[in-house]
N, C-alpha and C positions, 0 to 999 in steps of 0.2 A: 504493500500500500504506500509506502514513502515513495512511489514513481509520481504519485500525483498527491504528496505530502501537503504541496502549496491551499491546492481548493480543499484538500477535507478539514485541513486546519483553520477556514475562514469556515467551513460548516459545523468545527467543531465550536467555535469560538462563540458561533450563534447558538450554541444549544442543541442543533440538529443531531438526532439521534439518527445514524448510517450504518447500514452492513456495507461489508467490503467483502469480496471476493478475490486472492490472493494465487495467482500461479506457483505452485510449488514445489511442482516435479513435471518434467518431461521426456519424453521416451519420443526417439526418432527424431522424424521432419514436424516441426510446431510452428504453427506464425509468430508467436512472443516467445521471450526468455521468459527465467525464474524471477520473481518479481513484478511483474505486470499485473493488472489490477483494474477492475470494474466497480466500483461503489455506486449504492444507492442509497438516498434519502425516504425520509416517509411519504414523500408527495410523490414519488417514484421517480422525480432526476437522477440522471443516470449521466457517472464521466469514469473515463478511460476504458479499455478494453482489455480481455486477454486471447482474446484469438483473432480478431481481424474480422470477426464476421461470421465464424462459424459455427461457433456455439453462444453468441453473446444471447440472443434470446432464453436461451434455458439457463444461462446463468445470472440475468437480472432476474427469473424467475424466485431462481434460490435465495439469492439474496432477499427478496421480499420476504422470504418464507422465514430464514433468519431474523431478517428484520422482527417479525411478528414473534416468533416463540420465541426468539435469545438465544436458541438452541447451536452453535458449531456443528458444520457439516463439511465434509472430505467429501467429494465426486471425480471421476473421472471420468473423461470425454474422450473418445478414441474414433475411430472408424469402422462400421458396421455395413457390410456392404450387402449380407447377408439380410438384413434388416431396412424397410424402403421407411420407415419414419422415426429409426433411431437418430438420433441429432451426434454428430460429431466431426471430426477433422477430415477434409477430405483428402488433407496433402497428406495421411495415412499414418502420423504420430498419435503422439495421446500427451496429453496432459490432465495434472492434478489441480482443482481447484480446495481451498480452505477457505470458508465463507464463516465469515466471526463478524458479531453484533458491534459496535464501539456506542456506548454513552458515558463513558468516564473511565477513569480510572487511570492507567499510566499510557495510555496509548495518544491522548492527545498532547501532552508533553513530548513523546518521543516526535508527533506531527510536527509539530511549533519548529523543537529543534530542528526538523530534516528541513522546515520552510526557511528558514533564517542562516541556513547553509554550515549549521556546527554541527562536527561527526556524529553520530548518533545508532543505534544497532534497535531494532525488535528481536527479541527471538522469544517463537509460538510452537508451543506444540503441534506439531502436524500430524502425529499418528504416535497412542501409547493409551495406557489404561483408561478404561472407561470415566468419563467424568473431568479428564485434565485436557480434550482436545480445547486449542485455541487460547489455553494459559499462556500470558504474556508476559516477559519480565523486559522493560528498559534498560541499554546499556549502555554506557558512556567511557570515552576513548582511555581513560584513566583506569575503567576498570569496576569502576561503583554501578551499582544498579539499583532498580525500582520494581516493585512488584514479585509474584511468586509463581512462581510454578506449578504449586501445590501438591508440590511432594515429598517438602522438607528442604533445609537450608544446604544442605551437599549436593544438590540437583541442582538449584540457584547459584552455587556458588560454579559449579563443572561448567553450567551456560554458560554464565557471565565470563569467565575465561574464553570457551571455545567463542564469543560472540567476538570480544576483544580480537581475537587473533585474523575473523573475518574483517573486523571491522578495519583493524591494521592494513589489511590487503585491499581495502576498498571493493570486498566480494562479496556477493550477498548467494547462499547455499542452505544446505540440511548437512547437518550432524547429528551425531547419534551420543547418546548420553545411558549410562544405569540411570536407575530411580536413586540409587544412594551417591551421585556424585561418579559414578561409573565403575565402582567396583565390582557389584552383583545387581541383582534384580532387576526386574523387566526393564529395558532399556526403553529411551524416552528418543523420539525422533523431534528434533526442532529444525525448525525451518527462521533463518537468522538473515534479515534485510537487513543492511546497511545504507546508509547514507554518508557520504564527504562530500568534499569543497569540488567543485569540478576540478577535474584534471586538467593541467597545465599544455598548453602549445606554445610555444616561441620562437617567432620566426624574426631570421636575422637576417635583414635586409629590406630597406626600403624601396623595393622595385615596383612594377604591377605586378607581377605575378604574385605578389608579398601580399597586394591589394586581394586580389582573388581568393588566396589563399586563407585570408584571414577571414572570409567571410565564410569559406566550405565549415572551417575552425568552430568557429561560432555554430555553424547549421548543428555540427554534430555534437554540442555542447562543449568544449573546450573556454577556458578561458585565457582569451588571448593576447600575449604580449607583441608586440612590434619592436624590434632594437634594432638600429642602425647610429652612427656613430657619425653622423652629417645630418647635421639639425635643418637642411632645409631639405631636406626630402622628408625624414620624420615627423611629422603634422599632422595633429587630426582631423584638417581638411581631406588629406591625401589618403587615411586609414579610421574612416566614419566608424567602423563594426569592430577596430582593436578596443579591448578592454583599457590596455594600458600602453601607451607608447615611452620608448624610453630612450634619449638620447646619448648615446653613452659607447666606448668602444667593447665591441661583441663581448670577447674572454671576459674584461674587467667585470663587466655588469653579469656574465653567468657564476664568475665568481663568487659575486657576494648576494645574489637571487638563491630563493631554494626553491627547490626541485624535491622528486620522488621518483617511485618506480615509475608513476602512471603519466609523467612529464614527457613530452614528445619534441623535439630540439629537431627545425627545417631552417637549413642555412643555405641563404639563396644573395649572401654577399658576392660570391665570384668573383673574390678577388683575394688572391695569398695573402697579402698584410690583413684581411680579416680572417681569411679561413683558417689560418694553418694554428696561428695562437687559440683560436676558440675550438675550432675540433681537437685541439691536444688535450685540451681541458675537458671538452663533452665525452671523449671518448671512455675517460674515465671515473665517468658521474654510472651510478646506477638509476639511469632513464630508460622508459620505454623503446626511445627509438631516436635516430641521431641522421637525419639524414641530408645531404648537400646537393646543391644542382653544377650542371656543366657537362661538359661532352664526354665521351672515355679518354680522351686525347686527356682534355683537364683532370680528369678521374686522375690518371696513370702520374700525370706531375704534381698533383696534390700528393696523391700517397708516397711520393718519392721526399718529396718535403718534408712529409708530417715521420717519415721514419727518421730521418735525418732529425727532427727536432726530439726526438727520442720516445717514440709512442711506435705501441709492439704489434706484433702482426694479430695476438690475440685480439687486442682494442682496435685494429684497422679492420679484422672482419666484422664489427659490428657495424662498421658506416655503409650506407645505404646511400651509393654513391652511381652512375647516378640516379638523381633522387626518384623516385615513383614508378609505378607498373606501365608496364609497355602498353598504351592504349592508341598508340599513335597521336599522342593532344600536341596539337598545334600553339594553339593562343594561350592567355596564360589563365583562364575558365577551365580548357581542357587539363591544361598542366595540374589547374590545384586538384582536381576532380583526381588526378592521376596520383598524385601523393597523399591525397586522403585515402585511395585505396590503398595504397602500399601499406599506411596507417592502422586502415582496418585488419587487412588481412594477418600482416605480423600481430596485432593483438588478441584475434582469436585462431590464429593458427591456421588461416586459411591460404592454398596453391595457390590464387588468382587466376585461376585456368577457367575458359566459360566453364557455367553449372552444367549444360550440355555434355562437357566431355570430362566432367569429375568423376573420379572412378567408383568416389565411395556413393553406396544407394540415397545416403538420407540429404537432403539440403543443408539442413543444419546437424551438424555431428551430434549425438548426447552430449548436452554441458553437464559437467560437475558442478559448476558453481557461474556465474556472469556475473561481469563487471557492471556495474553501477552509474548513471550519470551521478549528476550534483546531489537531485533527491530519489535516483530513480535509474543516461548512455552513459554511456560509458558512458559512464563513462566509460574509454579507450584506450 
């Protein structure tokens, strides 16, 4: 439910009591990840989705149904082909929905914080003894928490750990728990959302293609910096959709900026007095992805440099050089379109091959766990 933290936290704020219905397992090809999210009000508005269209009708159903008893319910929705008026996935996956009541208690707290952009974790029972489905405890990046489990304080205390270590990774998953903290007895399955700050893009250099680039940034939730080291190109006339423009020489300013794993570094200065000081430095940040524009010609004498300035072959395979998937882009719309994919793909482990000629059956592989935007895309 934190994918659309922002509007349940203005419905919670008025008092509207809402069921949510919660993605939280998927098998095969699915239209959403884990975490995607359908909520309904009493009057029966209805926002976000978890399948695209395919099952949304039978699951605003449920919701209402929740709504009314209070009751938590687990359904899944699969493909029944066998069956002419079974409702399910056509693209031949299955997903699990958890539809849980909200009128108090720590859940709109945890709302508040995923709208206001501070780290924040739910973790719900998904599947375990009768009576504990849909228990919620609040987690906080520190480690403290809110609420219970109700199955004793070693069970609260094992979540609130395993939520921490999601929430650290900015992943939102199901783990598995004992009732006693995980030593013995009936293990407790939780399903643990997380929320952070949107993941960081930083592109360096103020070209167009910078321009384009910063806008793809933004579409896919990124927030994004612009740095260039010539204060008349760097302008927010020039870069309307950058978050933050900074005028400052590349290395210097990645030096003293922080970064994380899920930070994505596109250096589109093309020119050695910027590149070779700041990819020596990028190469050795633990970031998502580090990648530079230019021909192979420029490829071949960049990396000739950057050995010489003493950065290792291990750290020069991680540049992504040059930058973006072969889509043929021309202009520099196509170009950024080109390196958002490279983007994606390295982040969830995707060939970039058409889906056409992918070898494995499903669209989307089984995720383990999915990255997270701000409250909800990647984040990336």
């Amino acid at each position: 439910m934190l994918e659309i933290a922002e509007e349940l936290h203005r419905w919670a704020g008025q008092g509207r009591p809402f069921a949510v219905a919660t993605v939280v397992e998927v098998g095969g090809s699915a239209p959403r990840q884990l975490g995607a999210a359908l909520a309904v009000d009493g009057a029966g508005t209805a926002i976000g989705s978890v399948s695209g269209g395919c099952v949304e009708g039978a699951v605003y159903e449920l919701c209402r149904q929740v709504l009314d008893d209070g009751r938590p319910v687990r359904e899944r929705f699969g493909y029944h082909p066998e069956d002419a008026f079974a409702v399910g996935l056509t693209c031949g996956g299955s997903l699990d929905v958890l539809v849980t009541r909200v009128d108090g208690g720590v859940v709109p707290e945890g709302l508040a914080a995923a709208a206001a952009g501070r780290p924040v974790a739910l973790a719900r029972i998904s599947d375990g003894p009768a009576g504990l489905l849909g228990r919620v405890l609040l987690v906080r990046a520190d480690g403290s928490f809110e609420g219970s489990l109700g199955a004793g304080p070693g069970p609260d205390r094992a979540a609130a750990d395993e939520a921490v270590a999601l929430l650290d990774a900015g992943r939102t998953g199901s783990v598995v728990i004992g009732e006693d903290g995980g030593r013995c007895g009936r293990p407790l399955t939780l399903f643990v959302e997380s929320s952070v700050p949107a993941p960081r893009m930083i592109v360096f250099g103020a070209i167009d293609f910078a321009s384009a680039l910063v806008r793809v940034g933004r579409f896919l939730g990124y927030r994004v910096t612009v740095c260039d080291a010539r204060p008349v190109f760097a302008t927010p006339a020039r870069f309307p959709d950058a978050d933050e423009i900074v005028v400052e020489w590349p290395h210097r300013y990645l030096a003293a900026t922080e970064v994380d794993a899920r930070t994505v570094l596109c250096v589109l200065t093309h020119d050695h007095k910027f590149d070779v000081p700041l990819l020596a430095l990028a190469l050795t940040l633990p970031v998502a992805y580090v990648g530079a524009m230019g021909s192979r010609r420029t490829h071949r004498d960049r990396a000739r440099r950057l050995r010489e300035a003493g950065v290792s072959e291990a750290e020069l395979s991680r540049l992504r050089s040059p930058i973006g998937l072969d889509l043929g882009a021309r202009t520099p719309q196509e170009t950024a379109l080109s390196i958002a994919a490279e983007i994606i793909a390295d982040r969830h482990g995707g060939t970039g091959v058409p889906l056409s000629a992918a070898a494995h059956p499903a669209i989307h592989p089984p995720p383990c766990a999915s990255v997270p935007s701000s409250a909800g895309p990647p984040p990336g």
